[in-house]
N, C-alpha and C positions, 0 to 999 in steps of 0.2 A: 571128847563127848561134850563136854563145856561149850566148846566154840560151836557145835552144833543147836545146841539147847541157844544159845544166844541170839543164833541165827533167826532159829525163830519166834523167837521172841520178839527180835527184831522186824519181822513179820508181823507179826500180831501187832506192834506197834504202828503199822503204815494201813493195819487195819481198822485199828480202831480214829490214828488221828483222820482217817479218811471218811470214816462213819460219825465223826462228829459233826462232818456236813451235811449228812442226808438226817440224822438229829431232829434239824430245823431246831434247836436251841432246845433238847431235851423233848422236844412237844411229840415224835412221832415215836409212841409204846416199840414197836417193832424194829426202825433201827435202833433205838436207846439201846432194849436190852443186847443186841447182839455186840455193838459199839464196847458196853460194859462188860461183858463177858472177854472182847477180846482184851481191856485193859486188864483185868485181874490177868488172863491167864500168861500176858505178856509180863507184867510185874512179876508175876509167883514162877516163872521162868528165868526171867535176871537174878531174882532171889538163887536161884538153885544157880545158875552159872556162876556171880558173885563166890559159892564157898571155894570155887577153886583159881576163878582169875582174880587179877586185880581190878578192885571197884572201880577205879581212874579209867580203866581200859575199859572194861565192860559197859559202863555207861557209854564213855561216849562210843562204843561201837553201837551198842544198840541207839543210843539217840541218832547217831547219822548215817543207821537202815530207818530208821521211820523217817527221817528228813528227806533223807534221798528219794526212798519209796511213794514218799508222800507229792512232792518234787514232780516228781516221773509219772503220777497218777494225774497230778493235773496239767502237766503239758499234753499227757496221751490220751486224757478222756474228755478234760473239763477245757481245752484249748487252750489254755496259759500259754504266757510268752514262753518261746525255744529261743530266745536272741543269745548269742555267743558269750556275751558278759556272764549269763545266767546260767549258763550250759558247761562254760568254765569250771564256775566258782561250785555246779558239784560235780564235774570230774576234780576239783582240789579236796570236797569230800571223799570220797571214792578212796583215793591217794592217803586222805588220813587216814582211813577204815583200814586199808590194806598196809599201812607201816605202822597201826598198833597190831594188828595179830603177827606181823613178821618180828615187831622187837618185843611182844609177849611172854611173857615167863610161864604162863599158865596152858 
């Protein structure tokens, strides 16, 4: 159940660092709040996955779903470079994500 709670957390996390674009630097009422609501509820999520993995793993699983997510959100929406170098290094993400929950204790 951990690793699910994480999961999405780790979602809420590609939602909110994605809504700090639409933001406009705090200025737009309507993404802010929703931006900030996905931060708390992504925090107060890793919070509860935290009591039973290990914070080392946890973090960075969830920092690199919101990396990746985040990544993936602007080569598919906003046209960011797909060049091979860039597409690599996060399938090397990907690879770390998937061999902390495989040498996971939790």
């Amino acid at each position: 159940m951990a690793w699910t709670i994480l999961v999405i957390a780790g979602i809420l996390e590609v939602g909110w660092a994605v809504g700090l674009k639409y933001t406009e630097g705090f200025s737009r009422l309507g993404p802010t709040i929703l931006t900030v609501l996905a931060m708390v509820a992504s925090m107060g999520l890793l919070g509860i996955a935290v009591r039973t993995l290990p914070i080392g793993t946890a973090y960075a699983v969830w920092t690199g779903i919101g990396t990746l997510g985040a990544a993936l959100f602007g080569i598919l929406v906003l046209g960011e470079s797909a060049n091979l170098l860039r597409l690599t290094c996060l399938m090397l993400i990907i690879g770390g994500i998937a061999g902390l929950k495989v040498l996971s204790s939790g």
